[in-house]
N, C-alpha and C positions, 0 to 999 in steps of 0.2 A: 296424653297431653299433660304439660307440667300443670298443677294448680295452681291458683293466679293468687298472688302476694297478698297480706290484707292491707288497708291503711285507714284510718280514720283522722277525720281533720276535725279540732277542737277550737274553739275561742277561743282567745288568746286570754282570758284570764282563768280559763283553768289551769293551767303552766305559769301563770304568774298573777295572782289575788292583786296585787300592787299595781295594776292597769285601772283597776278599779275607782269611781268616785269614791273621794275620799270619806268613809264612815259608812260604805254600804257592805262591805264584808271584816267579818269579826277575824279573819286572821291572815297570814303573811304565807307568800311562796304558792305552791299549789295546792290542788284538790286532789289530792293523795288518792283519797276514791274511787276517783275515775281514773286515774293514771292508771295507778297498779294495777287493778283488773288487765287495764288495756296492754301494757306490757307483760304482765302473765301469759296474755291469750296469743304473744307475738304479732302485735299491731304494728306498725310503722306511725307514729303519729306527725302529723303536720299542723301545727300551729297556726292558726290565720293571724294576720294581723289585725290589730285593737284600731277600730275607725277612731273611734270616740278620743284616742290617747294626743291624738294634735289640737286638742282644744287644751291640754297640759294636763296635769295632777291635778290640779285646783282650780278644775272645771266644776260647774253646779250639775248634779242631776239635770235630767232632760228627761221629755215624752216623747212619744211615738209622734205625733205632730212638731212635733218643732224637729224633726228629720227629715220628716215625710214632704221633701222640695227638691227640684231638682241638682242643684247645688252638691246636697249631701249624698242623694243615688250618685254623682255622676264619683265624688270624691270613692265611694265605696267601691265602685268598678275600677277606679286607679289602682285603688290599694291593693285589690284582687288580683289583678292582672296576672301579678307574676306569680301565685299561686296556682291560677288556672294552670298558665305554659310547664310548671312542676306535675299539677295532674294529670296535665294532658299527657305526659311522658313518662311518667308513670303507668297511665294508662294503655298506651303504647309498647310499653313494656311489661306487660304481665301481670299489672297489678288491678287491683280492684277498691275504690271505695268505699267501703262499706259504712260507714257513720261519717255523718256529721254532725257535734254534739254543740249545743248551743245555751245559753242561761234563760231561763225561763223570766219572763217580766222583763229582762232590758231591751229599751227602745232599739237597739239596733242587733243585738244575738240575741233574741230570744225567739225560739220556736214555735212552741204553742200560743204562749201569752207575751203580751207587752204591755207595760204601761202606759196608760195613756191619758189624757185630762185635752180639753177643748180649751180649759183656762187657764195654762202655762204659757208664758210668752209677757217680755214687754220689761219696763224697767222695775227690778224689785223695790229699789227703792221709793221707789212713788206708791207702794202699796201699803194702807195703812196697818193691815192686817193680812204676811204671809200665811196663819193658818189657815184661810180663805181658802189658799191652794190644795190643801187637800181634800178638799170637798170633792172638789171634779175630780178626782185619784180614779181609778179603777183598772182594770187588766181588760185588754182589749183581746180579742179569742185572734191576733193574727199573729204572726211571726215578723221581727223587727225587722227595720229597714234595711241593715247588712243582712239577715238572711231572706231577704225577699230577694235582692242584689244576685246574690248568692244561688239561690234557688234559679233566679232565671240564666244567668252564665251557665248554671252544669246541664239545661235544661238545652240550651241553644248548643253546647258539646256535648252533648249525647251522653250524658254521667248519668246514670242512676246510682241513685242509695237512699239508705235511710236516715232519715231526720230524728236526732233525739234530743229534747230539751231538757236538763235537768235542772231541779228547782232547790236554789244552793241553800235553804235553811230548811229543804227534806233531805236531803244525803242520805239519812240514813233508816230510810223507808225503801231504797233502790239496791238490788243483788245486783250491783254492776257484773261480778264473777258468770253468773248465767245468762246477764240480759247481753254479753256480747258474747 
């Protein structure tokens, strides 16, 4: 039997930094990092698309709470959709899953952690003191609202794979080369 193709699907701002809230990554284009590796190893990569990106460029940071509604689940399952019908036919055809790679801490692709605060929300301007807000800061041990989204679609199509988050100011603590 032929052996079944690889493919792994990436956040969409590892293939493009510039989805990103403005002043959360220090540089432009990709994560070279992860790419490379993954095209060495003959990966097929699928890009997901960036929930967060129709709120525009000059969006504010967001928490994992201020996601976590059903509003933003149902807009994430939109977005997914035609992803899925790619992997589902991919899958159909011979291929296999094997990653899906996520940012560690963003409220909606992050894997292991997110961030999260109970007191984000409401008008900034009326706040006398936005430092306030990082008090309640912290990293929530769940994976964000697009990969919970995510996580249950491949779960209800019968996808298995592995979840990987990487945590984009360690990059270079990670053997991307061995770890796929």
């Amino acid at each position: 039997m032929e052996e079944r193709k690889k493919l792994c699907l990436v956040s969409h701002c590892i293939l493009n930094c510039n989805s990103k809230v403005e002043g959360s990554c220090k540089r432009k284009g990709p994560l070279k990092e992860v790419l490379y590796p993954l095209i060495e190893k003959d990966y097929g990569i699928i890009q997901l698309p960036c929930p967060e990106i129709d709120y525009g460029l000059r969006r504010w940071g967001h928490v994992r709470e201020q996601f976590d509604n059903p509003f933003y689940r149902e807009h994430c399952k939109r977005v997914l959709k035609p992803i899925m019908m790619q992997v589902m036919e991919y899958h159909n055809n011979n291929y296999t899953v094997n990653y899906v790679i996520g940012i560690n801490g963003s409220p909606s692709c992050g894997v292991e952690f997110s961030y999260s605060s109970e007191k984000w929300g409401g008008e900034l301007s009326k706040r006398d003191h936005l430092e306030s807000l990082k008090e309640g800061l912290h990293y929530k041990m769940f994976p964000g609202i697009f990969m919970e989204v995510l996580i249950a679609l491949l779960h209800e199509y019968n996808i298995r794979t592995k979840f990987l988050g990487i945590t984009e100011s360690k990059l270079d603590e990670y053997d991307f080369m061995t770890l796929f």
